[in-house]
N, C-alpha and C positions, 0 to 999 in steps of 0.2 A: 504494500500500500504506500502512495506517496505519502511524505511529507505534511503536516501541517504546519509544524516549527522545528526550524535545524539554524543553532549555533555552531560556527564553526570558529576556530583560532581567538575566541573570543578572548581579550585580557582588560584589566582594569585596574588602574592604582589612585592611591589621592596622596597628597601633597600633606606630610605634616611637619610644617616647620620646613627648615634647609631639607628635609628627607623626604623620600617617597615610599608609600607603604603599597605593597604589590598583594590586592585582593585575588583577583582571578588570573590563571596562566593559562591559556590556550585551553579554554574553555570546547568541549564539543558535546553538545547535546541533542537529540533529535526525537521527535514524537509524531504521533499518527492519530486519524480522528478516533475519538469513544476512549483515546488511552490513558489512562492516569499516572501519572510520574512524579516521583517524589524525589527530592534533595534533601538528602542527612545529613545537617552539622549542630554544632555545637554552638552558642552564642558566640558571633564575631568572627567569622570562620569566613563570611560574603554571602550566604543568602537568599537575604531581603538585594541586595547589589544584583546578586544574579537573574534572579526577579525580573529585577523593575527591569534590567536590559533585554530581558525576553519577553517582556509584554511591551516593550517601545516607549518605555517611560523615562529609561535614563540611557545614554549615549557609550561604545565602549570606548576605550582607546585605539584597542584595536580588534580586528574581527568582523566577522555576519553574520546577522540575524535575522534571516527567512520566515516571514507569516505566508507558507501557500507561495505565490508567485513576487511577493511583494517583500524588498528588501530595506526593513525597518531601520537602517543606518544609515542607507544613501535616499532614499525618497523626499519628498517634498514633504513640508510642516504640512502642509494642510490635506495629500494623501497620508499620512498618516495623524495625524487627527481625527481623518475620517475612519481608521480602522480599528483606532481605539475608543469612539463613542459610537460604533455596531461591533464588533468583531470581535474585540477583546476585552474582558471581564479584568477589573483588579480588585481583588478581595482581601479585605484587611479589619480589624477588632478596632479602629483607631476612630471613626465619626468623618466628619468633614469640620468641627471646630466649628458649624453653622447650629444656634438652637432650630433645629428639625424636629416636627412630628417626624416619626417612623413612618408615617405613610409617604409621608413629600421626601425623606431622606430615599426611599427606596424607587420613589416615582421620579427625582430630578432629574437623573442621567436620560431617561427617555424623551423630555420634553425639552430640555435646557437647550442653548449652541444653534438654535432655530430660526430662521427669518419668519415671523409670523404678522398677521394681522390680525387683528383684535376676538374676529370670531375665530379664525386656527387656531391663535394660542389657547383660547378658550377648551376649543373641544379638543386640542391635542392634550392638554393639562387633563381633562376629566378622562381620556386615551391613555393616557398614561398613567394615572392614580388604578383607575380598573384592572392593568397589567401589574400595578401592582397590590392590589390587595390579592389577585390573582398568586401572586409569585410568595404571599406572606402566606397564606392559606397551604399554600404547597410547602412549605417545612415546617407549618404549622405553629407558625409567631403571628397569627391573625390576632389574637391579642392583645399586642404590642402596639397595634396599629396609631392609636391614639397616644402614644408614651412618647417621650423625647429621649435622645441617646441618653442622654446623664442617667436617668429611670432605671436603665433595662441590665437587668444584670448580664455576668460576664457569656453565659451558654445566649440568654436572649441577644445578645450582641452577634453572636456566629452568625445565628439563625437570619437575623436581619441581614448580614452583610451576606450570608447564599444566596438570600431575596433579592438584592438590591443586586447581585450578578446575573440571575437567572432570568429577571425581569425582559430583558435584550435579547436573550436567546444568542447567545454569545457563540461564536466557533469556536474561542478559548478562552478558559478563564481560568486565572493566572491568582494562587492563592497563598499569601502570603504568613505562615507561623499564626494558622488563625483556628487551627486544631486542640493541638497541643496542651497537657499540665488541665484536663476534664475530668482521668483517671478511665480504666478499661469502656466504663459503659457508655460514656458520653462520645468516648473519641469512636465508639465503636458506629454509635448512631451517624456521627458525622461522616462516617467514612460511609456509611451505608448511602446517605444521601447524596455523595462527592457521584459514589458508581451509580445512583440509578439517574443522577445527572445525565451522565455523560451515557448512559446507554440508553434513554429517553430521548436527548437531544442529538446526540451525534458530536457533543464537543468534547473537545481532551481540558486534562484537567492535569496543570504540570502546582504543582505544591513545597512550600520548605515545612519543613518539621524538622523536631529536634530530637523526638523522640521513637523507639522503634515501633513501637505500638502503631503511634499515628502515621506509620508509612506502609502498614499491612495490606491498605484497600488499593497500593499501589503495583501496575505489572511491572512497569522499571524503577529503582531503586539507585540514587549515583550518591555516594561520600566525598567531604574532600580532601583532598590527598595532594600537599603542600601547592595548593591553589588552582588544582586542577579538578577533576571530576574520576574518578573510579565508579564502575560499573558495581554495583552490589547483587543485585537480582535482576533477572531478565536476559534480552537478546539484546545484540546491537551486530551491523555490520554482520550476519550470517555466523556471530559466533554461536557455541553451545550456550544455554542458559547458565548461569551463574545465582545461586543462590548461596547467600552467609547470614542472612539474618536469620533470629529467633523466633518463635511463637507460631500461633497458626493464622496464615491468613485470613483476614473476611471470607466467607462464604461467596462465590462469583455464580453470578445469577445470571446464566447463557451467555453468548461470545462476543468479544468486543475485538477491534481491528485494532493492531498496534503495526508500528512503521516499523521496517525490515532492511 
């Protein structure tokens, strides 16, 4: 199966002081649609960095980043703008810093960045609240709806920020340490809803976590391995599978495509 998202020679550092601190080394990562992939490190290992550079959010130094046909490091601000408000999901526990009802916090990305007139914006606004009470109801934080971030405890926070990804019908959605420290049942559910995600919609669902637990619901697994990526479980490039983690995976609920 092609490609949906392939880094390749990806590297990244930042400037601290007279010195430079070398996050990612030739980074190569690559996924397929329905597939779920997870990054295992430890706090401050790169991440959240590696992330954001695969959903088009932050820039490498050097390296490519392939969404499908569309190469997120040389394209136009504004083709990519437009693939990160359809196409790709950022999911994170952290708000917008805006007092939000939950219902407008998970409804804004559909209706916001629009040229409208007074009756569009109207019925795109009541369009896009529907889609998301729709997408609250679907992890079951209907709720919540009326509550503001500050309100919602830490599990009701996940739940809204799946909402607020799933809302779009995203081809990837890009999840950021938003698992994680629930304990076995919580992350278990989470994970249950990451895979019927991505086998309901069709999109891949690439993840950091820090913990092995919440990397079960994943087919591929990468560590990092002095700034690069190591394979932990799964295929890549035609090799044998590779498995080292512990525990037993989720339960997988009929077949899903992963890139080969």
């Amino acid at each position: 199966m092609d490609d949906l998202l392939k880094l390749t020679g990806v590297c990244k550092s930042y400037k601290r002081g007279d010195s430079s601190l070398r996050v990612l080394v030739d980074v190569k990562l690559r996924m397929g649609v329905r597939e779920i992939g997870a990054v295992l490190g430890s706090r401050g290992q790169g991440k959240s960095t590696l992330l954001q550079i695969a959903a088009g959010l932050l820039a490498p130094d050097r390296g490519e980043v392939w969404f499908g046909d569309v190469e997120l490091t040389r394209c136009s601000d504004d083709r990519r703008a437009r693939v990160l408000r359809h196409e790709i999901a950022w999911i994170h526990r952290e708000g917008t810093g805006l007092d939000l009802e939950v219902l407008d916090y998970v409804a804004l990305p559909l209706w916001t960045g629009r040229r409208w007139s007074l009756l569009s914006y109207r019925r795109g606004k009541r369009e896009a609240e529907h889609a998301a009470r729709i997408a609250l109801e679907r992890v079951g934080a209907e709720a919540c709806t009326g509550l503001r971030w500050g309100d919602l405890s830490n599990w009701d926070r996940v739940l809204v920020a799946f909402a607020r990804g799933i809302a779009r019908g995203p081809r990837l959605m890009v999840v950021d340490d938003v698992i994680d420290g629930f304990g076995m049942s919580k992350t278990r559910e989470a994970g249950e809803l990451l895979l019927s995600f991505a086998q309901e919609s069709g999109c891949a669902i690439l993840m950091s976590v820090s913990d092995i637990e919440a990397a079960q619901v994943a087919e591929r697994v990468w560590g990092f391995e002095h700034g690069g990526l190591t394979l932990l479980r799964g295929r890549d490039d035609g090799e044998a599978e590779i498995v080292e983690l512990h525990g037993d995976p989720l339960k997988r609920r009929g077949s899903r495509g992963a890139a080969s």
